[in-house]
N, C-alpha and C positions, 0 to 999 in steps of 0.2 A: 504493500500500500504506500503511495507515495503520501510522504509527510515532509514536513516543512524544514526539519535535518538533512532529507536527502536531495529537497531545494538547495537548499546552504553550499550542503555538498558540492554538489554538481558547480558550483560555480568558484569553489577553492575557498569559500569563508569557513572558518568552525566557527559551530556555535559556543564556545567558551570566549569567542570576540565580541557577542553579542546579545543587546538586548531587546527585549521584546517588549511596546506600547501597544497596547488592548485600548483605542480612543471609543469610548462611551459616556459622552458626558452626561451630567445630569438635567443638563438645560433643555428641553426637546427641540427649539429651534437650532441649538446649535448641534446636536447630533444627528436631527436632519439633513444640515446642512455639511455637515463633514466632508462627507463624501465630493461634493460640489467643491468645496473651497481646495482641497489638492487638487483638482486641474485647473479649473477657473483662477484662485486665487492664490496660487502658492506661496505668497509669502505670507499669507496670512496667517496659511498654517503654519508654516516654519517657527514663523513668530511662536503659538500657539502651544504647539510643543517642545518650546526651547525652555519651558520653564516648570516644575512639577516638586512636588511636594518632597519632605526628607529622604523618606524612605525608597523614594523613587529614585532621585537623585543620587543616591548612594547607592543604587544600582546600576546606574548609567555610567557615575566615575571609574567605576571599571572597565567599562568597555568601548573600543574601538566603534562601534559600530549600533545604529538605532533598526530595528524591521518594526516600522507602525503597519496597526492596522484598522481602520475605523469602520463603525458600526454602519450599515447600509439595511437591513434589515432585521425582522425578530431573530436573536437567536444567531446573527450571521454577519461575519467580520468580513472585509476585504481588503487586499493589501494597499496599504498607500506606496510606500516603497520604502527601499535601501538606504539608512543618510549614513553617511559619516560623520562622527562628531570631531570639527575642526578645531575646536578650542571650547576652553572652559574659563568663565572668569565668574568675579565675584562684582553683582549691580545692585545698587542701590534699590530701594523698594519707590521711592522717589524718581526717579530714573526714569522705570521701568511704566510707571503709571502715566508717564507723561510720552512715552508713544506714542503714535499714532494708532497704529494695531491694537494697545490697550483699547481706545478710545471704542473703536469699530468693535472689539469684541462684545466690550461690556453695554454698547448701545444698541446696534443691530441683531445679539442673539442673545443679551444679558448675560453671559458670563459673570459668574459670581467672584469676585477676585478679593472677598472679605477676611480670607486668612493672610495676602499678599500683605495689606496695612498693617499686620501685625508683627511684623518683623522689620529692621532698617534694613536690611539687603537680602540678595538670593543669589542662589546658584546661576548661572547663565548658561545653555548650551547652544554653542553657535554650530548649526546642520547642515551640510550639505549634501545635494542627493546624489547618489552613485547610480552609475550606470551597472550596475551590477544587478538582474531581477528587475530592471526598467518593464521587459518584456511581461511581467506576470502583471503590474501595476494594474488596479480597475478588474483582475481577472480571477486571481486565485482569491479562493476564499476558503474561510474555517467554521467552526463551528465551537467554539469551547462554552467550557462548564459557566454559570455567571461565576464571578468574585470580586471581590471589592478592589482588589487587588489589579491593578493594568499595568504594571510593570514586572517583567518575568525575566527570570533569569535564561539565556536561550536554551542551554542543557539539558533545562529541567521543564522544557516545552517543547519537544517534539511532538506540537496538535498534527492529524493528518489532516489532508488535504480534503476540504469536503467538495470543490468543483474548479474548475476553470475555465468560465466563460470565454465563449468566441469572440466576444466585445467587450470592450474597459464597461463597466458599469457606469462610470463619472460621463459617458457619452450616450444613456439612455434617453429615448424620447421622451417627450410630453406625455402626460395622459392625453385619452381622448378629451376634446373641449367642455362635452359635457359633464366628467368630473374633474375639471381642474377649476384648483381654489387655489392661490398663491395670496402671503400676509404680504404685507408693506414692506419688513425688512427682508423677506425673501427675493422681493422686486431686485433690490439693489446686487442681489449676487445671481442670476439667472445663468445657468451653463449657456452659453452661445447656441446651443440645439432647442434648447425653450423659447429663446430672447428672440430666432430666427422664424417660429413659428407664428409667434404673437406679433409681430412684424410684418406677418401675413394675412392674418385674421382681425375682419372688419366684425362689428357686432355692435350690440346690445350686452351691457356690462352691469354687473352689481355691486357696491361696495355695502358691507358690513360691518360695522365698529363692534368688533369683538369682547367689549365692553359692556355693554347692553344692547348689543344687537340692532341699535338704532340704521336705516340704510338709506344707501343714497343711487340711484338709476342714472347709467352714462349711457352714451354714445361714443365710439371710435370707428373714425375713416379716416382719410388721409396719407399721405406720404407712411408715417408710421406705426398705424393703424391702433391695433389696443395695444403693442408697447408701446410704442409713445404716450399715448393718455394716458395709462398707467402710470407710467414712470414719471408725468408730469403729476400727478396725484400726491408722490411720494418722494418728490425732490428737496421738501422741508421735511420740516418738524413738526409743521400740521399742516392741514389738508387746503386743497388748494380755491373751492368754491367757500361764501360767505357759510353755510353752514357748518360745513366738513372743514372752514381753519378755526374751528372753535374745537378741534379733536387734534389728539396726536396720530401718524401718520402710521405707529408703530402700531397700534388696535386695527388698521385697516384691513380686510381680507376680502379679494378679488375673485370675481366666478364670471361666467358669462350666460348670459339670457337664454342670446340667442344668433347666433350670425349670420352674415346677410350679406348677399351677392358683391362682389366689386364692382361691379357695372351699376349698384343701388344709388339711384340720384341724393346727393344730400336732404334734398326737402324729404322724400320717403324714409331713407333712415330717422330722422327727426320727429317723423310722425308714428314711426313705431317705436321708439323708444317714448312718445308720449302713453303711448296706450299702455307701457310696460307700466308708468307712473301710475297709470291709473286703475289698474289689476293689482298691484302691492301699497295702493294708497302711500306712495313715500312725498306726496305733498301735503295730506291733510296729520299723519305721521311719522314721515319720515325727514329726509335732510333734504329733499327736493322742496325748492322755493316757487 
């Protein structure tokens, strides 16, 4: 049975140079987003996982070498890849908070960083990725026991191999239109295969403030269809029509109606997106004015 040792193997690493990141955070937007942010946003993650708690880090000071692997579905790891760890220093907690990637983690997916302030500095590990196991990245996946625990010694983690997709995962399509709901801060990290879709797709759109479920009925056509108005929705801090900037942008959650031809004259979109208003009443209580 091939297992994750005979990965290693095959490519001259032993696993006593290495260790093992199980990323499952506890935030659900950000372990949703995991997956997405190693190809879309690598340095996000990098940032991301350069930094982890004692016990973790004093398993990493031993070793040459990082194999992450972040959660993609129940129960089911995928590899992000091979880093090697280029250096180690000692940062301030100060420092460290006044990134920019702090900034973006702890705003766009909340990332909790409340044991960070409690310390004046941290370990730092600065990552980079090996071509080494490039080719499994988005493919191989596992399956391990839960534990609390996401730092593993590699020796003592020969998981086997539970599949090897044909295709990186981090390049799956869209759901079909009818179930795709994308939140506000998910807007802003969209894999280029999403972003390319909605880009194409004219419609009838809903927003819901996930707060109290209060909503608001749009329209997108144009050059960039419902990404653009989307992504004009959620370019602040709050929303961009008189009702919806009295809400923060991050409650915001995106579905579509209904779509509708590209040859659809303006004035007829307009008239059906009226009628939508007037089927979910979002003028007498909703955020339509």
């Amino acid at each position: 049975m091939l297992s994750l040792h005979s990965v290693l193997d095959a490519e001259g690493i032993s696993p006593d140079d290495v260790a093992v990141l199980l990323h499952t955070p506890k935030e659900p937007q950000l372990r949703k987003f995991l997956p997405w942010l190693v190809r879309e946003r690598a340095d996000l993650f990098e940032w991301y996982q350069s930094l982890h708690n004692k016990g973790v880090t004093a398993t990493l000071r031993r070793r040459r070498f990082v194999l992450s692997f972040v959660s993609f579905a129940p129960s089911r790891l995928v590899l992000a890849g091979l880093y090697r760890i280029a250096a180690v220093e000692t940062r301030s907690t100060q420092k460290i908070l006044q990134d920019p990637e702090a900034t973006e983690l702890t705003d766009r997916f909340r990332l909790d960083y409340g044991a960070l302030a409690q310390a004046e500095d941290w370990v730092w590990f600065s990552l980079e990725r090996s071509d080494s196991l490039a080719a499994y990245a988005g493919r191989l996946t596992i399956s391990p026991k839960p534990s609390r625990a996401y730092g593993r010694l590699a020796e003592n983690f020969d998981e086997p191999i539970a599949s090897i997709w044909r295709e990186p995962v981090f390049d799956a399509p869209p759901p079909d239109w009818r179930a795709l709901t994308i939140s506000g801060p998910e807007l802003r990290v969209l894999p280029e295969s999403w972003a390319a879709r909605l880009r194409e797709w004219r419609g009838i759109y809903l927003i819901v403030d996930e707060h109290d479920g209060a909503r608001y009925v749009g329209s997108a056509y144009g050059e960039a269809n419902l990404l653009g108005r989307w992504q004009a929705h959620v370019q602040g801090s709050l929303g961009l029509t008189k009702r919806l900037s009295e809400r923060p942008t991050e409650r915001f959650r995106f579905s579509i109606l209904e779509r509708v031809s590209p040859d659809m004259t303006v004035e007829d979109v307009t008239a059906l997106e009226q009628t939508w208003m007037q089927r979910l009443h979002t003028k007498e209580f909703g955020l339509n004015i």
